[in-house]
C-alpha positions as CSV (number, residue, x, y, z in Angstrom):
1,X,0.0,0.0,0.0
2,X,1.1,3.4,-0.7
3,X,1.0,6.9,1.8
4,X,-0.3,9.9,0.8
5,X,-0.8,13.0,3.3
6,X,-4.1,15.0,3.3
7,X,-3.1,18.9,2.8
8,X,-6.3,20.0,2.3
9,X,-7.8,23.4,4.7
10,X,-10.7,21.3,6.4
11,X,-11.7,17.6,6.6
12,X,-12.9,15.4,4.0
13,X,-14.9,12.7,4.0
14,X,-13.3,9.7,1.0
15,X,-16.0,6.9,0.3
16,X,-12.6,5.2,-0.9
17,X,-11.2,4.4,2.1
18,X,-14.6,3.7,4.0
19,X,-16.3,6.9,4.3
20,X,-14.5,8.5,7.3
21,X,-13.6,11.7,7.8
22,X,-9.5,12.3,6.8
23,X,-8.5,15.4,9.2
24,X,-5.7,18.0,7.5
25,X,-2.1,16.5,8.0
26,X,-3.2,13.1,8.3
27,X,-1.3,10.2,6.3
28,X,-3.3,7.9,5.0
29,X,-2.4,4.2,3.0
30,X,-3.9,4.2,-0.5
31,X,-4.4,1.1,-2.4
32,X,-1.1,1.0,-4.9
33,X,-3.4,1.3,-8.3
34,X,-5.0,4.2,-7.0
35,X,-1.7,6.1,-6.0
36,X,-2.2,8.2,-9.0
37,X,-5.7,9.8,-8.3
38,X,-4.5,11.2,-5.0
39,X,-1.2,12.6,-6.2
40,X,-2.7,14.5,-9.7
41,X,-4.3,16.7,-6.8
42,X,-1.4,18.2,-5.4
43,X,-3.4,21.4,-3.6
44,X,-4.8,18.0,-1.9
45,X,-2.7,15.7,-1.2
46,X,1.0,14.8,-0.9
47,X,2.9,11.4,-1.5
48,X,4.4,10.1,1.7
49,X,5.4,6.7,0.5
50,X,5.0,5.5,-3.3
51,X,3.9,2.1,-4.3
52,X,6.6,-0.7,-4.2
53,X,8.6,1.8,-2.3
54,X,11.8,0.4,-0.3
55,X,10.3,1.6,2.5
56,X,6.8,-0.4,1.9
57,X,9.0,-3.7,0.5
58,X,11.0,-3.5,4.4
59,X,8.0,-3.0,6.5
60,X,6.5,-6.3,4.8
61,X,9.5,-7.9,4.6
62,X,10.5,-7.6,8.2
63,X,11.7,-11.1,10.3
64,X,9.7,-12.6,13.0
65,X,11.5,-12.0,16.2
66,X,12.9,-15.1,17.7
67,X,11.6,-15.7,21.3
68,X,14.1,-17.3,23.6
69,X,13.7,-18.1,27.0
């Protein structure tokens, strides 16, 4: 999933991710495919973390810590 960070002056409610109410300065994850439609609106919206980013590929990536004791 990508990030994108609402810039907007007042909240918003966005059907697409489940009709709640995104408050200014709040990053929000954005289905990959839709990445697009969120940063064309830049007076809106800012990119935070692209699709397939390094960042994105690490957090899923990440090993299961072993448990000893």
């Amino acid at each position: 999933m990508a990030r994108v960070r609402y810039v907007g002056p007042e909240p918003v409610s966005v059907p697409e991710l489940g009709d709640r109410f995104i408050e200014p300065d709040t990053v929000v994850e954005v289905p990959d495919e839709r990445f697009e439609g969120y940063v064309c609106q830049p007076q809106t919206w800012e990119s935070v973390e692209e699709p397939g980013s390094k960042a994105a590929a690490k957090k899923s990536a990440a090993k299961p810590q072993k448990d000893e004791g």
